[in-house]
C-alpha positions in Angstrom: 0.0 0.0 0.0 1.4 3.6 -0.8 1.7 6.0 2.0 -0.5 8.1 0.1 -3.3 5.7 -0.5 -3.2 4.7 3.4 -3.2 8.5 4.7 -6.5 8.6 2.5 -7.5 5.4 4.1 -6.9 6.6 7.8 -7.8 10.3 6.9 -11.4 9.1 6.0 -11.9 6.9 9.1 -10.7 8.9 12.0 -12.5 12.0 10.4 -15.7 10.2 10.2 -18.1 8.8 11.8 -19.2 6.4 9.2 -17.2 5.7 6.4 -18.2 4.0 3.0 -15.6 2.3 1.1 -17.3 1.6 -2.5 -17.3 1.2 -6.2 -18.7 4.6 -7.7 -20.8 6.9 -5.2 -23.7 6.7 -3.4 -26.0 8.7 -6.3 -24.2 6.5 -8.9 -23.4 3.5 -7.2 -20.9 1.3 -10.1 -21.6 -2.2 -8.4 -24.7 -4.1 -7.3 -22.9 -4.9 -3.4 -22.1 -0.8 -3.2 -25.5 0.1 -4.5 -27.2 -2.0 -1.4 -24.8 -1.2 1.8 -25.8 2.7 0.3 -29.7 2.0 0.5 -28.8 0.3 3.9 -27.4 3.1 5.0 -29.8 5.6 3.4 -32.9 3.7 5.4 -31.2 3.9 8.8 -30.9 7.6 7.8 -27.0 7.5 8.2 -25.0 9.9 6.9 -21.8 8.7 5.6 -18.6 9.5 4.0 -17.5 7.9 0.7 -14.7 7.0 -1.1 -15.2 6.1 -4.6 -11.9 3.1 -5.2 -12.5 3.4 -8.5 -11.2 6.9 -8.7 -7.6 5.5 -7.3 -6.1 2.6 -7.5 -4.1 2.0 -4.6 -7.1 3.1 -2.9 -9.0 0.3 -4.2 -6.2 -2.2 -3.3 -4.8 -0.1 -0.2 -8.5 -0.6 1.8 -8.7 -4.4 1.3 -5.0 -4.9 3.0 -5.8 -2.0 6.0 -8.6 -3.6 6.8 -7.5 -7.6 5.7 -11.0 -8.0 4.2 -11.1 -9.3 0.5 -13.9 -7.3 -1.1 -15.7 -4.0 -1.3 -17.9 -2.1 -0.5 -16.2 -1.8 3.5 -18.1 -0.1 6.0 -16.3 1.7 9.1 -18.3 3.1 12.0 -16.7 5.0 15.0 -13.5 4.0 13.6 -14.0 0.0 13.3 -14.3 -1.9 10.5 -17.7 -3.3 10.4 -17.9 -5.4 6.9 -19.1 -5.5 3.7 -21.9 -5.8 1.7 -23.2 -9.3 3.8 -22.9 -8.3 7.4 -24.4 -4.5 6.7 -27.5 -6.6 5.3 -27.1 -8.6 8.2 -27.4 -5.5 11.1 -30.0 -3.8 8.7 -32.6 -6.6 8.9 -32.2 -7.1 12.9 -32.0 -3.7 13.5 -28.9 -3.5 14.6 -27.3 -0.8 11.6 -29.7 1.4 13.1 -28.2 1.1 16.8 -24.6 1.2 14.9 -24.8 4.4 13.6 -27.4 5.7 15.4 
């Protein structure tokens, strides 16, 4: 990971309370997986930072070693990695994304 793509990485997280690693944005979501952990989030009424990996690279690569989690989208809250795409679906239907970022 380059310097630059982790300062992004830890930038995001500690200066958020919710952070959204995904493909595309939340109005233009580029995958299926990003598209649902944004309506997720959008039903809990979170609000969220995003970072778009598809705009960088070593971003895209960068977040799957920081967090040693395979795939994206990655959801961070209060600083912790959460999970992707599964697990957000997961805490939405108990309830429990609501609690999270609540």
């Amino acid at each position: 990971m380059t310097p630059e793509a982790k300062q992004t990485i830890e930038d995001t997280i500690k200066n958020n309370k919710i952070a959204l690693f995904m493909k595309g944005t939340p109005d233009f979501p580029q995958c299926g997986f990003s598209a649902h952990v944004v309506g997720c989030l959008k039903q809990v009424n979170a609000e969220f930072a995003h970072v778009n990996v598809l705009a960088d690279q070593n971003v895209r690569e960068g977040i799957k070693e920081f967090s040693n989690w395979p795939t994206i989208p990655q959801v961070y809250v209060g600083g912790e990695f959460v999970g992707g795409c599964d697990i957000v679906n997961d805490l939405y239907e108990s309830g429990e994304l609501a609690k999270l970022v609540g």
